[in-house]
Every structure is written in structure tokens, then in C-alpha cells.
N, C-alpha and C positions, 0 to 999 in steps of 0.2 A: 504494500500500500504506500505511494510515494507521500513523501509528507508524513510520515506516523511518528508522534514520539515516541511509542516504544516497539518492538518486534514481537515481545509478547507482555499479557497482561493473566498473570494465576488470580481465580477464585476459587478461594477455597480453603481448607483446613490447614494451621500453622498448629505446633507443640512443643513444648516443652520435655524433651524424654531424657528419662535417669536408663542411662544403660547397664544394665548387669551381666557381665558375662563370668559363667557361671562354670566349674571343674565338671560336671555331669549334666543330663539330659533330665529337667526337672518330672517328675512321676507324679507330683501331687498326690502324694500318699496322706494321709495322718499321720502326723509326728513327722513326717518327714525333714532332713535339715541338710541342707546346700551351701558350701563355700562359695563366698564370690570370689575370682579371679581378680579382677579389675572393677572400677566402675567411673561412669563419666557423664556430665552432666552436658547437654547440645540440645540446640533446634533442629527440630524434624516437623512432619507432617507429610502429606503428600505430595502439595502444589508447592509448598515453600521449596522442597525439594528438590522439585522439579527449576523449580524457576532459582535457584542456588546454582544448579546445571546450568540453565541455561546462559546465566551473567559470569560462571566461568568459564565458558564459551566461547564469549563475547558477545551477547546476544545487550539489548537491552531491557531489562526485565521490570515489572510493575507486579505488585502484590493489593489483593483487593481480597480484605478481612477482616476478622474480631479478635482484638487482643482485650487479653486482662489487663485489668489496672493495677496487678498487684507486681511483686518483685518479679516472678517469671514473664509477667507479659514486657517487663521492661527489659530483662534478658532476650527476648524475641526480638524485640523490636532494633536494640544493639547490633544482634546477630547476623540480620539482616542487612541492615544497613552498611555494616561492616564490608559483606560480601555483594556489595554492590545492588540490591534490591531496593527498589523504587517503593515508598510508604505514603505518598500522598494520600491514597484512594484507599487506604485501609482507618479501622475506626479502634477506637477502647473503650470499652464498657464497664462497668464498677463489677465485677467479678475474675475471681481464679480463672489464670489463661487457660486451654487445654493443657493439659500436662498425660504423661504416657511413661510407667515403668516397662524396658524392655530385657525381658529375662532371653539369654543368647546361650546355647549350650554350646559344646566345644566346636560343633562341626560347624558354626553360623548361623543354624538355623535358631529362629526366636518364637516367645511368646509376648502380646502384648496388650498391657491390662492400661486401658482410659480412661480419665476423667475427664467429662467436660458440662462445663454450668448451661443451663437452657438460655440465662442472658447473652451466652455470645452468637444466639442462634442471629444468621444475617438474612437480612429479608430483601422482597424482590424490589421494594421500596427504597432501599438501601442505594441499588445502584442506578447509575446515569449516563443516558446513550453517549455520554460525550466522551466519557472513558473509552467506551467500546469503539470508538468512531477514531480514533488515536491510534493504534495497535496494528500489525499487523494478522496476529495472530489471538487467539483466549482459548485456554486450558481451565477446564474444569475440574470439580470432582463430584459424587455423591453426597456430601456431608451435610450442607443444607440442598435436597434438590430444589427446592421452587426458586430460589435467589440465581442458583447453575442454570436452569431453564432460563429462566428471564435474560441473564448474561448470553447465553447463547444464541437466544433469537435478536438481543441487541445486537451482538457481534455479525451473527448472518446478514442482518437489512446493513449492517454496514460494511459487507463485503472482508470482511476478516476471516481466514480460517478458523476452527474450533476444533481443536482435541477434550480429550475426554481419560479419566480417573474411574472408573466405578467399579464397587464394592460388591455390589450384588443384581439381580433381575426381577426387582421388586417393580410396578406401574410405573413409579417416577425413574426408576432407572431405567427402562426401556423407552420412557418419554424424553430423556435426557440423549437416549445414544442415538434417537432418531432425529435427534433436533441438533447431531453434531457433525461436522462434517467429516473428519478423521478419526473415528474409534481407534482407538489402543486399549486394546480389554485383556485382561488375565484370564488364561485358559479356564480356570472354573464357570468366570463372568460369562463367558461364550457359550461355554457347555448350560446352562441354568438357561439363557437366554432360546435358545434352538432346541432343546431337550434332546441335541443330537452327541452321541458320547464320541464320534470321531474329528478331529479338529478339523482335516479339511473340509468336510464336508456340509461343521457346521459354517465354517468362511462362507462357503460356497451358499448356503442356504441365508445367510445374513446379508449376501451381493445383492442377492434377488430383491431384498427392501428396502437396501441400502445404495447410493449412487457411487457414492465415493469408494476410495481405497479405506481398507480397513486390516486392522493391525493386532496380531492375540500373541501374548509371551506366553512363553512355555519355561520358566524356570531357566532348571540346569538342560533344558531339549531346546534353549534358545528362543526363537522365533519367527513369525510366520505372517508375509503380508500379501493380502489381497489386493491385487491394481490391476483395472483393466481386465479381468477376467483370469489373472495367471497369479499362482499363489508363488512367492518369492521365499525360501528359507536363508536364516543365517543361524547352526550351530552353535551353542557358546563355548568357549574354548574351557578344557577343563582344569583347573584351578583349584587350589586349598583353601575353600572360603572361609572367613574368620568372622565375618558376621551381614547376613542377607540383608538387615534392615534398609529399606530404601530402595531398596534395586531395581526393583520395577518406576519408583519416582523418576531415579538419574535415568534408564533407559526412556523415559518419554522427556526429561530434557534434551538428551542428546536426539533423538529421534524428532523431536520441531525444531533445533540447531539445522541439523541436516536438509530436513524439509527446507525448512527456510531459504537452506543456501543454495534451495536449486540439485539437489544429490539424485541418481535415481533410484530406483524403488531397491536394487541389492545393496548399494551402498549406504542409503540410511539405515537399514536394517542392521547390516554388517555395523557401522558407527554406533548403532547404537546399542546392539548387544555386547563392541569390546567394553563402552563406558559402562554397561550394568556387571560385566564381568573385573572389572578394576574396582566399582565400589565394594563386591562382596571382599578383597582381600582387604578392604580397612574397618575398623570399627564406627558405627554409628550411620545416621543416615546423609545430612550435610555432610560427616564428618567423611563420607565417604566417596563425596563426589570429585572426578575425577578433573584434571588441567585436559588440555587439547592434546599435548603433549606423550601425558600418561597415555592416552587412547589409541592416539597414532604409533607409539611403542608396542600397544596389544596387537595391535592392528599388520603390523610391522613384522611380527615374530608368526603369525602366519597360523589356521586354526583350519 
């Protein structure tokens, strides 16, 4: 979009997460008791993540949300700032920001227990075409959907791309992916959505409703995009992950990086499965997004 001030614009869930990575694989038993390893306090969420990606990138990023008023949402909003995110268009509310304990067992893989107050819920009222008329691009998430809906039809009548976050295949999630122009869904979200258990086919059956290209991670099976009628894979190279959290965020910052710059449909794939495959070998989810550099080394060493 010539004239935008920014390339992309996140709405959507910002947090606070206590990371704990933990000597064993938690059981939740009774009486149970578990050594922490490490612990660390950082900004995560989904979109903040994403758009963290993106302005290491170089991208120019905007964040459009609710923070607390209390000590974490001021940590947030640092952190942010810090790392190059744009906060005009985001608001604070006299409540506890999100916050998120993320228990990490040895192999990366996590659990993750949220808190978030109904005050910071953001509503469709909240936002203003004029944002969306700026940007070249808006990434959503599920978190609040009706505020994500309202953002995406802004951003469509103003000619912006729209990716997409979601959680589940509940009405408003399927009102959300149909109202976005580039899905990037997680293999479960695809499977719930089609009630079909094979991934091509549910691509192929979500082309049928959908116009655009559409995009489903597959974890450590990589990734799989639909353009044009021809489904694209990229592999993720295999790796000692030390902790997943985020990994799907950073691959959909890298993954509208790419877009953006014009990539085609194997090469943003590829770009963006090396970026989700370098955050798993760091801890946390900001904490683990990757420079240009790191990517093109993944990239580089051949998968």
C-alpha cells in the first residue's frame, strides 16, 4: 500500500509469561514435586510475537491492544517499545495485564496456565478505520473475536492484507478465517474446521471457500501452503528444541516478512519454517525470535 505508515498492524493478545523450564515432563500427579531448571520473566502472546518478528525483520510494526495498569503491563509496554513496536493505537485499563506461567519440560515442549481480567477485553468500538487505512498488512488473533472481525473487514474495504492466529473452530473462529485473506492455521485448527483428519485434503477442501492462498503448520512435519490450486511443502529441519513456546507466532512473523517482500509461495514457506525452527532452540517466546541473519544461517546449512 504506497503511503502506509506501517507494513503491519497486530491485534490482538500481548502477556506477561514466567517461564519455567522444568528437569522432567510435569505428570500432575498428587503430591507431585518438580525442580525448576531455570526461570525467566519476558513478553509473549501471540500477535506481540509475531509483530517482535516482524520489526526484527525490519518490517514496520504497530500493536493494537489492552494492557494492565499494573507493574506487568508496564513491563509490556517497555518491552515492546524496546524492540521496536509501535504503541500509539494500543490502550491501558485499570486491571492485571495478561500474564501466563509457562511450565517447559526438557525436550521444549510446554504447558500453559493464563490469567486474564474480562477488563482488558477490546471491543469492536475500540478500533478506527484510520488505523487500518495506514498498514499494509493486519494480523489477527482469536482472543477477543468480535474486535479481530471488525479489524479485518476494516482492513479488507481498505485494501490491506489480513492474516490470521486462531485457537480453535468455534462460529466466531470460522467467521474470523473467512473474513481473512491469508489463513495460517495450526494443523488441529484445520482438522476441527473440515472434520477432515488428512491435511491435504483438508487444504484442498478449505480452497473450495476460500479464494486466497492458505497456510497450516504442522509442528516438527513443518509446513504446508495452498496457492493457486498446488499445495507447497517446507520440512522443518530437525533440531534439539529447548523450548516450542512461540513458534508458531515467529513463523507467521516471518511468513508476512516474506509475503511482504514479494517471496514466492516455497520461499516464504521455507523462510519461515527456518525462523520457527531457530526460535525453538532459544528459551521463551520474544525471547526467541530470530535476526535475519540467524535465519539465513538455517537456511544456508541446507534441510
Amino acid at each position: 500500500m504506497s503511503g502506509a505508515r506501517w507494513d503491519v498492524v497486530g491485534v490482538g493478545e500481548n502477556s506477561v509469561d514466567l517461564v519455567l523450564r522444568l528437569d522432567a515432563r510435569p505428570g500432575f500427579e498428587p503430591g507431585e514435586k518438580m525442580a525448576i531448571r531455570s526461570q525467566d520473566r519476558a513478553i509473549g502472546g501471540q500477535v506481540v510475537t509475531t509483530l517482535c518478528t516482524c520489526a526484527a525483520l525490519g518490517l514496520r510494526a504497530a500493536y493494537v491492544g489492552t494492557f494492565g495498569d499494573d507493574e506487568n503491563g508496564g513491563f509490556a509496554r517497555r518491552e515492546l517499545e524496546r524492540r521496536g513496536v509501535d504503541l500509539s493505537g494500543a490502550f491501558t485499563r485499570a486491571a492485571a495485564n495478561r500474564q501466563a506461567v509457562i511450565l517447559v519440560d526438557p525436550d521444549g515442549e510446554r504447558v500453559v496456565l493464563w490469567s486474564r481480567d474480562p477488563v482488558l477485553k477490546l471491543e469492536p468500538e475500540d478500533l478506527t478505520a484510520a488505523v487500518f487505512a495506514r498498514t499494509r498488512l493486519v494480523h489477527v488473533d482469536g482472543l477477543d473475536p468480535q474486535a479481530s472481525l471488525h479489524a479485518a473487514r476494516l482492513a479488507g474495504q481498505a485494501g490491506a492484507i489480513v492474516t490470521c492466529d486462531l485457537d480453535g473452530a468455534d462460529p466466531d473462529a470460522v467467521a474470523l478465517f473467512d473474513a481473512v485473506t491469508v489463513p495460517i492455521l495450526a494443523e488441529q485448527v484445520l482438522r476441527a474446521i473440515t472434520g477432515e483428519p488428512d491435511v491435504e485434503r483438508a487444504l484442498r477442501v478449505l480452497g473450495r471457500r476460500h479464494p486466497g492462498p492458505i497456510c497450516v503448520t504442522l509442528g516438527a512435519g513443518g509446513a504446508l501452503l495452498l496457492d493457486e490450486g498446488r499445495v507447497h511443502h517446507a520440512p522443518a529441519p530437525r533440531v534439539n528444541a529447548v523450548d516450542t513456546t512461540g513458534a508458531g507466532d515467529v513463523f507467521r512473523g516471518a511468513f508476512i516478512t516474506a509475503l511482504l517482500e514479494g517471496q514466492p509461495p516455497p520461499s516464504i514457506l521455507r523462510f519461515a519454517t527456518a525462523a520457527a525452527t531457530v526460535s525453538c532452540m532459544r528459551v521463551g517466546a520474544v525471547g526467541g525470535v530470530p535476526s535475519r541473519a540467524d535465519i539465513d544461517a538455517m537456511l544456508s546449512a541446507g534441510w
